[in-house]
MDAnalysis code that builds the backbone (N, CA, C; Angstrom):
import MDAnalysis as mda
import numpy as np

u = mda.Universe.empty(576, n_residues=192, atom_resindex=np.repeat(np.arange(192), 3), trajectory=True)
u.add_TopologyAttr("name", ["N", "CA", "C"] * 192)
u.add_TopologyAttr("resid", np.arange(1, 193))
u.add_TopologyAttr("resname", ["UNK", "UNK", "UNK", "UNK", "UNK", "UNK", "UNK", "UNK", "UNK", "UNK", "UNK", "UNK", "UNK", "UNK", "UNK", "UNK", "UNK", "UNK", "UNK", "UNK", "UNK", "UNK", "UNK", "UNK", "UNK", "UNK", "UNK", "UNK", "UNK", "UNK", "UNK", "UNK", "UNK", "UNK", "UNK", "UNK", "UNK", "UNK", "UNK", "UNK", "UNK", "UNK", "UNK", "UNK", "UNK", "UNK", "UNK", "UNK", "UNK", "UNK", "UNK", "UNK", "UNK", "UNK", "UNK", "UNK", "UNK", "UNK", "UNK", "UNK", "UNK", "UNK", "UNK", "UNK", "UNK", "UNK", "UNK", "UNK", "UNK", "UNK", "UNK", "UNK", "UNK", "UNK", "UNK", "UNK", "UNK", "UNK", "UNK", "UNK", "UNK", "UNK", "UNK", "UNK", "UNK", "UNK", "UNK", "UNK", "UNK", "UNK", "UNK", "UNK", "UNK", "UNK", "UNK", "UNK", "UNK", "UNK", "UNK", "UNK", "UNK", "UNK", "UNK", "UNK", "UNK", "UNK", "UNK", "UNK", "UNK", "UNK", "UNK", "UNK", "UNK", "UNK", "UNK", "UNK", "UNK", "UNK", "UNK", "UNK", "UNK", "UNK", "UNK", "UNK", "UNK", "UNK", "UNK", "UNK", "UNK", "UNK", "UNK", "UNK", "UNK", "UNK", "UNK", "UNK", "UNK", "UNK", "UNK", "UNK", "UNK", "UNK", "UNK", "UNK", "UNK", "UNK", "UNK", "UNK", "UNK", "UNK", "UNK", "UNK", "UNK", "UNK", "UNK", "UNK", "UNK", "UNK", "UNK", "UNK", "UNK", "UNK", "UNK", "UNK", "UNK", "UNK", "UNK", "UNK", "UNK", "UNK", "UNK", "UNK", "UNK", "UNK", "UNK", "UNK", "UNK", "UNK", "UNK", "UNK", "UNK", "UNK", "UNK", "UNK", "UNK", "UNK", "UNK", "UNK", "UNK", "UNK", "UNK", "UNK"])
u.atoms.positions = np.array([
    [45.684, 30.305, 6.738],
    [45.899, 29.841, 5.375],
    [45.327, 30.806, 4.342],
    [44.175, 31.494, 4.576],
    [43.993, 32.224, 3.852],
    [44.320, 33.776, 3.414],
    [45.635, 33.946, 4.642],
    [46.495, 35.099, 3.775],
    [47.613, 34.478, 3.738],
    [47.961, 33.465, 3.913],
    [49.004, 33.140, 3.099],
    [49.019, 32.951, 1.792],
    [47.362, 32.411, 1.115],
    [46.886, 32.476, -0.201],
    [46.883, 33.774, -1.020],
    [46.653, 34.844, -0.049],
    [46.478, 35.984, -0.675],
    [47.710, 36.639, -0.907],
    [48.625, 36.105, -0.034],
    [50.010, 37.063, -0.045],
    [50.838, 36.678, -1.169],
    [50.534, 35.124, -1.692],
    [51.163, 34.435, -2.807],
    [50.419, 34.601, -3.984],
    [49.498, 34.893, -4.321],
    [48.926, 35.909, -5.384],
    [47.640, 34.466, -5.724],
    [47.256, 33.475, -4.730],
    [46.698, 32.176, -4.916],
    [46.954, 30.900, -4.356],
    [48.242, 30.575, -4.067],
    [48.648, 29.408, -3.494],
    [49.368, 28.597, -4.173],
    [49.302, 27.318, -4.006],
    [49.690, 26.662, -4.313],
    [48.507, 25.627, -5.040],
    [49.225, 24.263, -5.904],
    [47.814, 24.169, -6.709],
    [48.153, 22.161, -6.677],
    [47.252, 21.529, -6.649],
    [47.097, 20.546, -6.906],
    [46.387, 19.829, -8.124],
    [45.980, 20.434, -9.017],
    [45.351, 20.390, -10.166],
    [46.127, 19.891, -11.286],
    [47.039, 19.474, -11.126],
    [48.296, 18.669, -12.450],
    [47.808, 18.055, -12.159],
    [47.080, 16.839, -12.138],
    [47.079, 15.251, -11.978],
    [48.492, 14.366, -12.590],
    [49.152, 15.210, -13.267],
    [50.214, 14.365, -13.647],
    [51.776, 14.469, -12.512],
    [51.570, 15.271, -11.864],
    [52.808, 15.549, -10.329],
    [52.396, 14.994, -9.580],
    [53.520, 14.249, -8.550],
    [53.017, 13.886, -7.473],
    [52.462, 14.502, -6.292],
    [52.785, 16.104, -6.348],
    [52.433, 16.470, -4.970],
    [51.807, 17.983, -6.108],
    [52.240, 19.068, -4.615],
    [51.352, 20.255, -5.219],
    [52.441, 21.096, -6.150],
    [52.150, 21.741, -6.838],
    [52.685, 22.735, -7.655],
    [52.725, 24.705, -7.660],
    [53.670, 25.143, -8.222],
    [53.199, 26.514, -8.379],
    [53.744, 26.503, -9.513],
    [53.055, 27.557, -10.177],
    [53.309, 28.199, -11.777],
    [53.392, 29.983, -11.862],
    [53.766, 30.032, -12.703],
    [53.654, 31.384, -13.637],
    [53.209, 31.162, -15.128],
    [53.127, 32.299, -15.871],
    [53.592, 32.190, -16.823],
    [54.465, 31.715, -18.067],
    [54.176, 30.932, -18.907],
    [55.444, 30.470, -19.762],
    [55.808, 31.522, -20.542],
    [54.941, 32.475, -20.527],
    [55.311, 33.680, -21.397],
    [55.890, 34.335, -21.054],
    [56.280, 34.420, -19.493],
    [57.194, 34.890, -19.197],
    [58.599, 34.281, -19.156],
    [58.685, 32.632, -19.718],
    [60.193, 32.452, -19.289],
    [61.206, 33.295, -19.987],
    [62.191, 33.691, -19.471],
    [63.511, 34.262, -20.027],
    [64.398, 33.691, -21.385],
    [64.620, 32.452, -20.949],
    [65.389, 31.775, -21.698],
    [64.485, 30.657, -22.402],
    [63.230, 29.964, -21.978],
    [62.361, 29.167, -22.241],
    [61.871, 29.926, -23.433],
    [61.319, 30.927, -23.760],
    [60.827, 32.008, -24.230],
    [61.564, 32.029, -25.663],
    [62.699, 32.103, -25.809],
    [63.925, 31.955, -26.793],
    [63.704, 30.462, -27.295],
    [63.797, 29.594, -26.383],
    [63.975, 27.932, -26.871],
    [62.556, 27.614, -27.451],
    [61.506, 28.560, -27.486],
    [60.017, 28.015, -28.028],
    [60.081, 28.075, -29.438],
    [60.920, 29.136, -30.010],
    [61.068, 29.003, -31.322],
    [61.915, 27.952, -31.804],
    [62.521, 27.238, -31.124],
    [63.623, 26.463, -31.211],
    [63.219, 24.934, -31.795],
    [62.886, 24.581, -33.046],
    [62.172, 23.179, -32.870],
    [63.460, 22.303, -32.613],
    [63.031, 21.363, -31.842],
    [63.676, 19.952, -31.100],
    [64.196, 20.455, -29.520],
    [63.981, 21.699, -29.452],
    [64.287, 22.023, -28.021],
    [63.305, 21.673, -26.824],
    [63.218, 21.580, -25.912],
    [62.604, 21.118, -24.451],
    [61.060, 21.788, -24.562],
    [61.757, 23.404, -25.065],
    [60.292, 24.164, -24.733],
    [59.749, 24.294, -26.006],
    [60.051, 23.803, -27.288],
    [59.393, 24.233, -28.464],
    [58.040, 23.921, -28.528],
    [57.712, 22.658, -28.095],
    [55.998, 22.634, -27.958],
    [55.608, 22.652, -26.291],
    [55.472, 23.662, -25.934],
    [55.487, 23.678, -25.053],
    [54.149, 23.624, -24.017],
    [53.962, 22.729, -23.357],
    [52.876, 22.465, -23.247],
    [51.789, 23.884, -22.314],
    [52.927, 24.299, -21.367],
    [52.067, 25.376, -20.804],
    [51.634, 26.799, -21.656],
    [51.965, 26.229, -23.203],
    [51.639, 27.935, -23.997],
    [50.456, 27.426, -24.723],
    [49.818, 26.281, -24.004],
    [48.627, 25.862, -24.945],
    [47.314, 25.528, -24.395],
    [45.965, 24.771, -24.408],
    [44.837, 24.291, -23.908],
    [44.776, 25.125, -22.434],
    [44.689, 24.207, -21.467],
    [43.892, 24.996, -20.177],
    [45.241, 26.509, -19.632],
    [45.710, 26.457, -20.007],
    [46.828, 27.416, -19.040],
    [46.286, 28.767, -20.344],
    [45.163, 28.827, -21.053],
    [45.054, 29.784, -22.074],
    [43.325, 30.298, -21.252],
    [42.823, 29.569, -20.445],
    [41.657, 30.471, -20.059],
    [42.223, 31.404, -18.924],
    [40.845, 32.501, -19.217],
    [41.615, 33.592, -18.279],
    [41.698, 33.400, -16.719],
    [41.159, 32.238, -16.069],
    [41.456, 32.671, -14.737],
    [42.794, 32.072, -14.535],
    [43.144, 30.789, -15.543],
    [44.672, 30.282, -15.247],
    [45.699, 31.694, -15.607],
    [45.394, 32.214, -16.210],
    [46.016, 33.721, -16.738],
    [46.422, 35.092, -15.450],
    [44.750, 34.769, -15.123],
    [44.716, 35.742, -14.016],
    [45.492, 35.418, -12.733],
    [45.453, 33.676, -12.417],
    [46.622, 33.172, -11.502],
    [47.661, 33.288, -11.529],
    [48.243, 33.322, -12.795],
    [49.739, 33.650, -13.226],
    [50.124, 34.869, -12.823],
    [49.495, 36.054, -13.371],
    [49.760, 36.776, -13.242],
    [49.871, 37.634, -11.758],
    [48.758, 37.089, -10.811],
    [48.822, 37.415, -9.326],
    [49.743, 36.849, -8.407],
    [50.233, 35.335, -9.227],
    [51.317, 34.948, -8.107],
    [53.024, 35.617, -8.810],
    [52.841, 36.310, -10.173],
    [53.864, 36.967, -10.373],
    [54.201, 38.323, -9.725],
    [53.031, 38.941, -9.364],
    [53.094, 39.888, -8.731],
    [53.803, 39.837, -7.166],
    [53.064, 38.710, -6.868],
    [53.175, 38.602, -5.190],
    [54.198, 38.032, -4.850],
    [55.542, 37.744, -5.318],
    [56.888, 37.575, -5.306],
    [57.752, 38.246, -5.345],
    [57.339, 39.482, -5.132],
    [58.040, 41.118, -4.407],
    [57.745, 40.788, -2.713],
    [56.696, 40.431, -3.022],
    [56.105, 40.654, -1.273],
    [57.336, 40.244, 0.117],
    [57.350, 40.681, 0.963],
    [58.240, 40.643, 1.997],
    [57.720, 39.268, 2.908],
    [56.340, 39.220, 2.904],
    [55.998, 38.231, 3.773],
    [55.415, 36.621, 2.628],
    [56.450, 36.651, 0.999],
    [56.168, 35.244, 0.585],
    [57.022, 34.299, 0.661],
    [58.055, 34.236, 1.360],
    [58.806, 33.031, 1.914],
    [57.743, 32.670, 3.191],
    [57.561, 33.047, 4.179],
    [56.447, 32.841, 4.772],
    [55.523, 32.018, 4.573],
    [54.921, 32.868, 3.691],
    [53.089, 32.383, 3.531],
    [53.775, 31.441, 2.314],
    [54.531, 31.110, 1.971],
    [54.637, 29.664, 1.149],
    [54.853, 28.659, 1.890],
    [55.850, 29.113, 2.766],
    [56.456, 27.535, 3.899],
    [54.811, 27.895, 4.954],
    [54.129, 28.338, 4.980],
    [52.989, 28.094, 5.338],
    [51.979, 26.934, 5.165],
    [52.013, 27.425, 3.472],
    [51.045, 26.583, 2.518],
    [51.952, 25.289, 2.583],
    [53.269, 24.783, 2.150],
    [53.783, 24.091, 1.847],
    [53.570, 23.292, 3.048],
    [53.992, 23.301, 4.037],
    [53.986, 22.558, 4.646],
    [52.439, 22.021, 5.625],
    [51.321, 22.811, 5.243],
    [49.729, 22.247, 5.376],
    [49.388, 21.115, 4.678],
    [49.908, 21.621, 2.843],
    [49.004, 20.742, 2.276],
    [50.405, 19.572, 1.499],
    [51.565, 19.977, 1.780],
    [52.063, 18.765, 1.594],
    [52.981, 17.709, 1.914],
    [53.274, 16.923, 1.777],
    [53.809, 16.029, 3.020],
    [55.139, 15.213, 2.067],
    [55.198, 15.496, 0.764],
    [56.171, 13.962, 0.325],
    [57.471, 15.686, -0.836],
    [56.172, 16.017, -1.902],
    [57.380, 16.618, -2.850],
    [56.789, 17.801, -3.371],
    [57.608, 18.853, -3.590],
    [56.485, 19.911, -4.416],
    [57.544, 20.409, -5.605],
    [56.606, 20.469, -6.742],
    [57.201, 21.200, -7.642],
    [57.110, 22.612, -8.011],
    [58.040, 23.454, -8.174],
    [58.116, 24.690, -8.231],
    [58.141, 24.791, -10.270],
    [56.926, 25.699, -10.492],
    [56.975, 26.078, -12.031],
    [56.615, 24.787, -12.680],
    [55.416, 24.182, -12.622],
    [54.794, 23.366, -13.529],
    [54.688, 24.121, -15.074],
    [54.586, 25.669, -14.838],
    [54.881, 26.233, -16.062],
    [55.196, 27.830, -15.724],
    [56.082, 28.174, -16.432],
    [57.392, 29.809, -15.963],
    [57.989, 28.732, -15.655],
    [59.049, 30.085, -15.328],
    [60.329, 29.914, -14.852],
    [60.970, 30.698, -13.726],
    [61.886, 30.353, -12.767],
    [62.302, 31.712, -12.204],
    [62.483, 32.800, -12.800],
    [62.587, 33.706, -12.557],
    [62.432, 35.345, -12.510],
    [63.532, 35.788, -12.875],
    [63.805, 36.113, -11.263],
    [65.670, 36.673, -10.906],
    [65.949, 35.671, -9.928],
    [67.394, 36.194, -9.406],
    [68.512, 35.653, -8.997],
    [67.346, 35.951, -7.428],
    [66.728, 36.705, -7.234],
    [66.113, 37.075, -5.525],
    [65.108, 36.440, -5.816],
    [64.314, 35.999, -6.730],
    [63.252, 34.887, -7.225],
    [63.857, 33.137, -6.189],
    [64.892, 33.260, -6.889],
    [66.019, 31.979, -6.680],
    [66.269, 32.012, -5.438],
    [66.594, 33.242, -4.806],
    [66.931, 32.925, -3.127],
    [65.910, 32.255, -2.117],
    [64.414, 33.195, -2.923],
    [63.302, 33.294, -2.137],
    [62.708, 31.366, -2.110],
    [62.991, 30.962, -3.751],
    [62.665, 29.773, -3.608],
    [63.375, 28.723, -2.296],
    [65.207, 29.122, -2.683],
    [65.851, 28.107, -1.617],
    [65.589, 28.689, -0.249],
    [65.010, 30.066, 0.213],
    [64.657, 30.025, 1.444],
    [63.440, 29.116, 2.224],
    [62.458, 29.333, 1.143],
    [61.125, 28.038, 1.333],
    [61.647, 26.970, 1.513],
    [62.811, 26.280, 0.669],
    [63.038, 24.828, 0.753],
    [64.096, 24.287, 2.302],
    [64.418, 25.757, 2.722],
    [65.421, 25.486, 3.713],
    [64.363, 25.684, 4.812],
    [63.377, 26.297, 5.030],
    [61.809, 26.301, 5.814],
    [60.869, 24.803, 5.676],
    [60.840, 23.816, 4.461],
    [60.575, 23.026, 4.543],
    [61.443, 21.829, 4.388],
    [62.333, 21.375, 5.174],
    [63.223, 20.228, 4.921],
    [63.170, 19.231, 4.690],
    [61.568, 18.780, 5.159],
    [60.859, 17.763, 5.008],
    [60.600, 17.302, 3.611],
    [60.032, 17.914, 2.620],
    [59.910, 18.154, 1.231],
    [60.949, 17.819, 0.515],
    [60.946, 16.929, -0.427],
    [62.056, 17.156, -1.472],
    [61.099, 17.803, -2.835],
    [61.849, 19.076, -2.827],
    [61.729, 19.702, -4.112],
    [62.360, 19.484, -5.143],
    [61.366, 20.150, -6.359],
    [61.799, 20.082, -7.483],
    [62.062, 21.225, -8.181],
    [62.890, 21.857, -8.954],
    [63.311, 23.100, -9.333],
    [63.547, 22.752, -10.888],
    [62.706, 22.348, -11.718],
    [63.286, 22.751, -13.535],
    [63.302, 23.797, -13.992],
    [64.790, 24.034, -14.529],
    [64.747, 25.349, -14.922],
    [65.788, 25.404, -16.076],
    [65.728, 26.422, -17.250],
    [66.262, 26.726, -18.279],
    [67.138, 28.113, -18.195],
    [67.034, 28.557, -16.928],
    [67.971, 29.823, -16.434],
    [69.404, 29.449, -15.930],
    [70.164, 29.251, -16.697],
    [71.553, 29.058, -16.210],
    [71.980, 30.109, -15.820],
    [72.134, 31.109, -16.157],
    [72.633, 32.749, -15.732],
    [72.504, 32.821, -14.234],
    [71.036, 32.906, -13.984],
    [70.186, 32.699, -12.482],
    [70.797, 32.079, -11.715],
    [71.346, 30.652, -12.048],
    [71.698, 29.552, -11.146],
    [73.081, 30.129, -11.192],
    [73.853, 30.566, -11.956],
    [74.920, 30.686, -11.757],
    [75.648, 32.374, -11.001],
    [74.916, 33.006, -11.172],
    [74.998, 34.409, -10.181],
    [74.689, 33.776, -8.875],
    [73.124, 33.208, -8.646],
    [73.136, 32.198, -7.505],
    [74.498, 31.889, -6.176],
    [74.822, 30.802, -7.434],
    [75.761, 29.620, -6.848],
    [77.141, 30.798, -6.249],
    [76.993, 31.660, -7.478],
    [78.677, 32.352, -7.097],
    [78.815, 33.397, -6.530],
    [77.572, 33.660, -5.952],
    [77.364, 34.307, -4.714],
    [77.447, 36.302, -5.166],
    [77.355, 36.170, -6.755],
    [77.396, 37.418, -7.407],
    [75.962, 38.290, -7.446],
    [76.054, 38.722, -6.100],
    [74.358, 39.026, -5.478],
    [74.876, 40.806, -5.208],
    [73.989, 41.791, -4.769],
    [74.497, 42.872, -4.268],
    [73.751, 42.486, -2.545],
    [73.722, 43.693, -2.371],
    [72.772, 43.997, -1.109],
    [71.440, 42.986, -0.880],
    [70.712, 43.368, -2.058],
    [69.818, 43.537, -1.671],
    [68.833, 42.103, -2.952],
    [69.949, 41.245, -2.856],
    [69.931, 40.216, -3.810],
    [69.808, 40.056, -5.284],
    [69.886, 40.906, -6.034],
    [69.700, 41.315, -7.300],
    [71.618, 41.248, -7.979],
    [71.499, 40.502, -9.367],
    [72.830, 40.462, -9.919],
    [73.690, 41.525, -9.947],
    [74.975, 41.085, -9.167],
    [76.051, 42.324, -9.258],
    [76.286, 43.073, -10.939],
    [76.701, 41.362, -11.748],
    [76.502, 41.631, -12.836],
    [75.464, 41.088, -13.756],
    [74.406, 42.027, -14.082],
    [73.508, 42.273, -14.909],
    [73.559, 41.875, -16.462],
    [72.765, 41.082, -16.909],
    [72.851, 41.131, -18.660],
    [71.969, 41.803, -18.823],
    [71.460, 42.200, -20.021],
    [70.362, 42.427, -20.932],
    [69.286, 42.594, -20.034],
    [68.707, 41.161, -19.724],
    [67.538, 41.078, -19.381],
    [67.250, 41.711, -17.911],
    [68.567, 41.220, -17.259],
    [68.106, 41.509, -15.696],
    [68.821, 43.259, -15.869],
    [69.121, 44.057, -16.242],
    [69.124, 45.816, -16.644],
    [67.909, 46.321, -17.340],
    [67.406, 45.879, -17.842],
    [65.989, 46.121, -18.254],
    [64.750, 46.787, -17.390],
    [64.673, 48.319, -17.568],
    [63.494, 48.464, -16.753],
    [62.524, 47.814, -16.326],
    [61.345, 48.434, -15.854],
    [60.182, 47.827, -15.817],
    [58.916, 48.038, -17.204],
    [59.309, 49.075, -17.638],
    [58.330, 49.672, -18.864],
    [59.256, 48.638, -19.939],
    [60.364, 49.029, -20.643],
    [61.104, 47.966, -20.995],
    [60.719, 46.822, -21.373],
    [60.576, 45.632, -19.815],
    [59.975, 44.502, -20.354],
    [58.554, 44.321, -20.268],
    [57.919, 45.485, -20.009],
    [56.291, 44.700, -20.028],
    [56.450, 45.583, -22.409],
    [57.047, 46.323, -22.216],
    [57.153, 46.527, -23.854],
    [57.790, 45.397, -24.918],
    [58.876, 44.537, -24.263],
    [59.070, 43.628, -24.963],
    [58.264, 42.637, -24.738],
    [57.467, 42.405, -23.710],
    [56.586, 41.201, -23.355],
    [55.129, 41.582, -24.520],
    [55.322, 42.642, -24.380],
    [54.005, 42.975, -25.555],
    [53.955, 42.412, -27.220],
    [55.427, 42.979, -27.486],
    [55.680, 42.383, -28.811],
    [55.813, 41.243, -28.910],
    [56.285, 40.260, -27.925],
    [56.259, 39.073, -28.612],
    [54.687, 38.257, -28.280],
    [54.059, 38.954, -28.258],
    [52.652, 38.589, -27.985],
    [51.594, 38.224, -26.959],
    [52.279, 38.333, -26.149],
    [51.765, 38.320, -24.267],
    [51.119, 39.069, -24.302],
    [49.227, 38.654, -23.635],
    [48.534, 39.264, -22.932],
    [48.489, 39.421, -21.723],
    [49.325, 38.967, -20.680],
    [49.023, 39.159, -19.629],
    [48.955, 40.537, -18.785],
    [49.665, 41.398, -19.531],
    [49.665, 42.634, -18.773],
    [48.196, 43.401, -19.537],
    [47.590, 42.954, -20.516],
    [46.092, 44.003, -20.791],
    [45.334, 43.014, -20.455],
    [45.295, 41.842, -19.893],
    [44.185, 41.543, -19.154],
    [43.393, 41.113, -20.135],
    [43.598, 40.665, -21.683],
    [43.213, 40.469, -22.726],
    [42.620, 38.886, -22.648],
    [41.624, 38.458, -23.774],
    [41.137, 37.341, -23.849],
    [41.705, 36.651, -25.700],
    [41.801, 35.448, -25.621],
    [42.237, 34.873, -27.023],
    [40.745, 35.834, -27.998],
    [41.376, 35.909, -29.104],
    [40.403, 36.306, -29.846],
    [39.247, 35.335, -29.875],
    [39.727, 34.048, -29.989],
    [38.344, 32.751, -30.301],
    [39.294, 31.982, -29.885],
    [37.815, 31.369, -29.311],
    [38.173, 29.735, -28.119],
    [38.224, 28.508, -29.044],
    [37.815, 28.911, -30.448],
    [37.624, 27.907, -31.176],
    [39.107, 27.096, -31.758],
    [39.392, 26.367, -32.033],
    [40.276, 25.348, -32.133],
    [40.389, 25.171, -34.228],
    [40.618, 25.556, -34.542],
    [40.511, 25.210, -36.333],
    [41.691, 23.958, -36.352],
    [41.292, 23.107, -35.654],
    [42.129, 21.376, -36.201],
    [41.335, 20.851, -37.354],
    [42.159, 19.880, -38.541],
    [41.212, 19.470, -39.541],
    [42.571, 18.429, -39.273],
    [41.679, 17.360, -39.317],
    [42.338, 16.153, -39.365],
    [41.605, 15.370, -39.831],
    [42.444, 13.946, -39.999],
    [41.284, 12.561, -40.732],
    [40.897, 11.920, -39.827],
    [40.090, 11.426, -39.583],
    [39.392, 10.759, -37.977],
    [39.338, 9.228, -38.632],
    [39.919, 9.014, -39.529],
    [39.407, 7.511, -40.318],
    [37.910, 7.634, -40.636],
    [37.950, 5.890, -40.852],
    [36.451, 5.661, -41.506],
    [35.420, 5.763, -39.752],
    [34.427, 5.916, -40.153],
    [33.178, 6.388, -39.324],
    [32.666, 4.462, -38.778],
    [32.758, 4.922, -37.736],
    [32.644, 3.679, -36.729],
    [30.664, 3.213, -36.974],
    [30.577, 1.677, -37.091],
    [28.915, 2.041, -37.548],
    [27.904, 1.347, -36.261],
])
């Protein structure tokens, strides 16, 4: 279990108290299309809960960012249907906060779920593109979109440069300027 933890950049997490079973995350700063809908008021992701309170200290940061990494790895379909099937027994949700990636993000997930049959998963996602290269089987070799938009043609310098501008620290390893909170609200009258 404990390189299957390491190979997934951390594991898997039970710490939502609000899911029924265990979870994995990324980044919300990284979603693709989520990312777009945050500016969006009345949309799904406009207040979005994973761009705020605990998913802002750095080791939830530093998790994100290690299990984003470790989804290249050759041996994380593996060491997930590893983990998955140790610590859970009923449902797991994939991306309590992110989103899939790519279209080989997407395979890697339905390969885990076809490794754990037992499990009913959960997959929310705001990537229609993804699901739909997916479904229509518009993959090359080596699972990556035959046809490419924007995002998925995009180097690697590219998007850690657009991930910069729109204000993502995760690639400098950066801390919020201040932990402090400036809310001013009315609390009512003072309880005696």
């Amino acid at each position: 279990l404990k390189k299957a933890k390491e190979i997934t950049g951390g594991g898997i997490s039970n710490k939502n108290k609000k899911m029924p079973g265990y979870t994995y995350g990324l980044s919300a700063k990284l979603c693709k299309t989520g990312g777009k809908l945050q500016q969006v008021p009345g949309s799904v992701c406009f207040d979005c809960y994973a761009m705020k309170a605990n998913y802002f200290y750095p080791s939830v940061k530093t998790g994100h960012a290690r299990r984003l990494a470790s989804i290249d790895s050759p041996a994380w379909v593996p060491a997930m249907i590893q983990l998955i099937k140790h610590y859970e027994k009923n449902y797991f949700r994939w991306h309590d906060s992110g989103d899939i990636q790519t279209v080989e993000h997407l395979s890697k997930i339905c390969a885990v779920a076809a490794g754990t049959p037992h499990i009913q998963h959960w997959l929310p996602t705001r990537e229609a593109k993804i699901l739909k290269d997916y479904k229509e089987g518009k993959l090359d070799d080596d699972g990556n979109p035959s046809e490419p938009n924007q995002h998925e043609n995009m180097s690697e310098d590219d998007a850690i440069m657009n991930a910069r501008k729109t204000g993502s620290d995760i690639f400098s390893g950066g801390e919020e300027k201040s932990k402090l909170w400036n809310l001013q609200w009315d609390r009512g009258a003072k309880r005696k």
